[in-house]
N, C-alpha and C positions, 0 to 999 in steps of 0.2 A: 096333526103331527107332521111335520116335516124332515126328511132325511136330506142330509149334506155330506160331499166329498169332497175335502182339502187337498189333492195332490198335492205333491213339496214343491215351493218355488211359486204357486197358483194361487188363486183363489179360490171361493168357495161355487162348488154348483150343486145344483139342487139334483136328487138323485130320484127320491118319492115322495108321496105327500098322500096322506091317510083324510081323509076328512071326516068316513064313518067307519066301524067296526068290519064291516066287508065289503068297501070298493078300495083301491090304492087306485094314486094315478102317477107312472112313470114318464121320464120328462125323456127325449130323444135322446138314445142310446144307451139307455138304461133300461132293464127289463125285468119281473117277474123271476123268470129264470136264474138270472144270476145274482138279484139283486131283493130276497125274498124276506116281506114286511110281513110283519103278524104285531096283531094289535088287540089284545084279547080283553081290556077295557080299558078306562081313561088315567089307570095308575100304573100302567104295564103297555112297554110295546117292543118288539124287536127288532132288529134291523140281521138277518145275517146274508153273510157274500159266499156264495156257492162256487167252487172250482175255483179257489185263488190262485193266480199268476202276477208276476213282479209288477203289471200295468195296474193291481187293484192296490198298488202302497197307498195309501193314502192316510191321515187323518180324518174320520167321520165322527159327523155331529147328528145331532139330534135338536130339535126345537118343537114345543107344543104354548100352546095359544088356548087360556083357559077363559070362553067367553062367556 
């Protein structure tokens, strides 16, 4: 599962990326903290943003890869 944020006017960048049930891997400058993935199995995951300010506008996406 992979998590994306479109700010307006940008493209997309990768935010998280789940591979199993309990490790996430956050990409530079995105964290845990603020940016907290739960994935409780492969029909269900969440993405929520903790402590929103106007810098988190964005459009987010979601992408999963059924191998």
């Amino acid at each position: 599962m992979f998590w994306y944020q479109q700010p307006p006017g940008n493209g997309l960048k990768l935010v998280a990326s789940s591979t199993s049930w309990t490790h996430n891997s956050y990409e530079n400058g995105y964290s845990e903290a603020k940016f907290e993935v739960n994935r409780e199995n492969t029909d269900y995951a969440l993405m929520t943003i903790k402590n929103l300010t106007l810098k988190d506008e964005a459009t987010y996406f979601c992408a999963a890869s059924d191998h």
